[in-house]
C-alpha positions as CSV (number, residue, x, y, z in Angstrom):
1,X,-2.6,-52.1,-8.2
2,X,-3.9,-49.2,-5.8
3,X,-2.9,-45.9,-6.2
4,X,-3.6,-45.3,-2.3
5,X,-2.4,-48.7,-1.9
6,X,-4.7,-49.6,1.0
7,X,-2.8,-47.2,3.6
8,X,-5.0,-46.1,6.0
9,X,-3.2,-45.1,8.8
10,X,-5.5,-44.9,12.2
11,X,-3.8,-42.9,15.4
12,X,-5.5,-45.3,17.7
13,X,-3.0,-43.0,20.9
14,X,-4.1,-39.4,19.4
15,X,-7.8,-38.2,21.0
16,X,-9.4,-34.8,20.5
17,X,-9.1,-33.9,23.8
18,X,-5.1,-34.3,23.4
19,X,-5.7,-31.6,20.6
20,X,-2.6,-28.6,21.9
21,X,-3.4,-25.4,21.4
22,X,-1.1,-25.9,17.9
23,X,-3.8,-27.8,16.6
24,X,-1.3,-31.2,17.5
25,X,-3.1,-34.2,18.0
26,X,-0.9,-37.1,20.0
27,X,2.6,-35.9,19.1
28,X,4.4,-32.7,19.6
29,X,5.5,-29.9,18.0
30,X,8.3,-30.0,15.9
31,X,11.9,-28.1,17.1
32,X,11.7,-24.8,15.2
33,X,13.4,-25.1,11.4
34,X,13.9,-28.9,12.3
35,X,12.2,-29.9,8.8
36,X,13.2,-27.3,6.5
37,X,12.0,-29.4,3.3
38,X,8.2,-29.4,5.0
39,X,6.5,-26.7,2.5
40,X,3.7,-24.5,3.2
41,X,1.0,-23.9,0.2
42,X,-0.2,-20.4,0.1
43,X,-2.8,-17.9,-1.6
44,X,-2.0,-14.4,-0.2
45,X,-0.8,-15.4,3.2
46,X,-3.3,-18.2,3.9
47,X,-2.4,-21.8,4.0
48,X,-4.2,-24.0,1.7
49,X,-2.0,-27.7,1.8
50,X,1.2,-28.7,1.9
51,X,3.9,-30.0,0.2
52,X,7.5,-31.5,0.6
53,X,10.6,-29.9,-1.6
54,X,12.0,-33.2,-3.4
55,X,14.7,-31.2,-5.5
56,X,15.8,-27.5,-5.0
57,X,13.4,-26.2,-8.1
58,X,10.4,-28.5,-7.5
59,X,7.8,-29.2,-4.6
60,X,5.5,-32.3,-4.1
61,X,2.1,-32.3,-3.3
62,X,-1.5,-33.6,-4.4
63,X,-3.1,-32.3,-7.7
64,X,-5.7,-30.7,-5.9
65,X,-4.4,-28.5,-4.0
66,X,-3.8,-26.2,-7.3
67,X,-4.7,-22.7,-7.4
68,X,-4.0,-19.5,-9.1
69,X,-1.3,-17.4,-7.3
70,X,0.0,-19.8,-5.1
71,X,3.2,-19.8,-3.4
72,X,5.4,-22.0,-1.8
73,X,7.2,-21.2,1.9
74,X,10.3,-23.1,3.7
75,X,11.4,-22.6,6.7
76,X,8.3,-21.6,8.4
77,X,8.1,-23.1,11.7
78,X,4.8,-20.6,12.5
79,X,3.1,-20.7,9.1
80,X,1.0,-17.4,11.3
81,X,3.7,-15.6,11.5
82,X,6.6,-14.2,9.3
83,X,10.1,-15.3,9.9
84,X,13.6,-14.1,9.2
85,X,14.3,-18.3,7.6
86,X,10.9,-17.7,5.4
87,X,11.4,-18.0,1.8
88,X,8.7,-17.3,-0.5
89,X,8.5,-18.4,-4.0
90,X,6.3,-18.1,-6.7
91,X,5.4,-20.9,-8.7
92,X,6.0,-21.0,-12.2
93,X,4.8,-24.3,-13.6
94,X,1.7,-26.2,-12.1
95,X,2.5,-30.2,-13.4
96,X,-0.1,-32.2,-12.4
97,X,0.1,-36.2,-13.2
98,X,-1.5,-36.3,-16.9
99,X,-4.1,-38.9,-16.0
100,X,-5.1,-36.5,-12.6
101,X,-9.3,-37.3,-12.0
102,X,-10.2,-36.0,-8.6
103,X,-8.9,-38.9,-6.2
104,X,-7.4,-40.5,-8.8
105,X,-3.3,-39.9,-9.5
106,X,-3.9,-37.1,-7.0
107,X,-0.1,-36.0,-7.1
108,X,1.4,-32.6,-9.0
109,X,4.7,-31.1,-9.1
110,X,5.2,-27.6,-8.8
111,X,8.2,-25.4,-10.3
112,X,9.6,-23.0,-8.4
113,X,10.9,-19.6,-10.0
114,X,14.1,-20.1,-8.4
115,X,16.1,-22.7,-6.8
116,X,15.3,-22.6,-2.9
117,X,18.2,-23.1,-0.4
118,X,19.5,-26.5,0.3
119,X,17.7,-27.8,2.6
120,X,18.9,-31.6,2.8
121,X,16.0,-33.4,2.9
122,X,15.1,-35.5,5.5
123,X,17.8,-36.6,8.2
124,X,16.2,-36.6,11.5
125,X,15.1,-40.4,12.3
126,X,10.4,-40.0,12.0
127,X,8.7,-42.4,12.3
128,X,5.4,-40.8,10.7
129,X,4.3,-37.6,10.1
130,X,0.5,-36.9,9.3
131,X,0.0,-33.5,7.1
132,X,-2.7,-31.7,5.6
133,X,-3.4,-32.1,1.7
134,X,-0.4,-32.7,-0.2
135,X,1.7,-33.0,3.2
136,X,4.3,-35.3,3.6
137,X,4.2,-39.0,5.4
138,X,7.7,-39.9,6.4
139,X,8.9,-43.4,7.4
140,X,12.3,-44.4,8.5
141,X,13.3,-40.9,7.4
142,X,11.9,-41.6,3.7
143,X,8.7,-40.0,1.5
144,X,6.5,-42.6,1.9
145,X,3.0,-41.1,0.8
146,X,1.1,-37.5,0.1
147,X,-1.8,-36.6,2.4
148,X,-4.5,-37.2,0.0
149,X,-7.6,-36.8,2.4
150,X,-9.6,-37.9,5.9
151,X,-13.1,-37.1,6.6
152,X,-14.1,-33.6,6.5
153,X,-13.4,-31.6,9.4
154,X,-12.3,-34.7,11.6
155,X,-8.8,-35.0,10.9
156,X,-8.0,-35.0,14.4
157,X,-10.3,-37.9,15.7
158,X,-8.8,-40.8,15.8
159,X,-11.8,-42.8,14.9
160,X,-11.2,-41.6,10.9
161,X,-8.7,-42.6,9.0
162,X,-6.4,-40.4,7.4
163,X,-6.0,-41.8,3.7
164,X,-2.2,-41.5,1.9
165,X,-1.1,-41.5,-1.3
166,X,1.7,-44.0,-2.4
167,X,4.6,-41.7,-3.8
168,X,6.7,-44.9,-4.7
169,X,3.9,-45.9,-7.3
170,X,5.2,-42.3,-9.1
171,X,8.5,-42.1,-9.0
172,X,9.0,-43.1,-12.7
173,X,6.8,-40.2,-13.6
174,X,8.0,-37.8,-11.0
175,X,11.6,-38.4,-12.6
176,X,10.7,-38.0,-16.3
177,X,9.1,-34.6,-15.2
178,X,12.3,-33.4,-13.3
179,X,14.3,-34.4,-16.2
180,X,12.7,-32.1,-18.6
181,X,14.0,-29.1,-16.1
């Protein structure tokens, strides 16, 4: 079985020169705090991948997106700028899938220090979001794959495909990790 399962998703409407100033390529942006479960990755205050909160003390993303200090931010609608629904939280366990090799079982868990705010998970109907590393696809308003990479620097030509990981394929693992918490 593939891990990545074949899903290559191609944006055959989205064009660089449809590129907003928000870095959007053939969609639009997103009504402010209208995802709350979408997570921001951070070092300091720079964004390095993103993530989706699965369970109000744990975050998913790829494995390698790790690194030392990293925080995890909700309810950022302008990752740029700081925000009264912010929450910041420090990440107290980095659990990466035990058989994690580069772009193999590219999927981690991370603990939170605390237990962020309920945020619901997703409601709204999407049909698919595209993310950076780690960020979420959704499908019919379920976690479907993990960002888990696209040609470097062309993530927003259509003409590359954006590759996903398949989070159903690690769901038993996902739950025996949660289990322990």
């Amino acid at each position: 079985m593939s891990f990545y399962s074949g899903v290559l998703l191609r944006f055959g409407f989205a064009s660089p020169e449809g590129a907003s100033d928000s870095g959007i390529v053939g969609g639009k942006e997103a009504k402010p705090h209208s995802r709350p479960y979408m997570a921001s990755l951070q070092v300091g205050k720079d964004h390095t991948c993103g993530g989706i909160l699965i369970r109000q003390d744990f975050v998913l993303t790829s494995a390698h997106c790790k690194r030392a200090g990293m925080t995890v931010v909700l309810g950022a609608h302008n990752i740029g700028r700081q925000e009264a629904s912010q929450q910041r939280m420090e990440v107290a366990e980095f659990i990466p899938h035990p058989q994690y090799r580069k772009f193999v079982y590219d999927v981690m868990l991370l603990k939170v220090n605390t237990d962020m705010s309920d945020t619901g998970g997703p409601r709204l109907n999407v049909f698919c979001l595209q993310g950076d590393s780690g960020g979420p696809l959704l499908c019919n308003n379920k976690l479907r794959g993990l960002m888990a990479f696209t040609v470097l620097n062309k993530c927003s030509h259509d003409e590359f495909p954006h590759v996903f990981m398949k989070v159903s394929f690690f769901v038993p693992w996902i739950q025996s990790v949660m289990q322990r918490f």
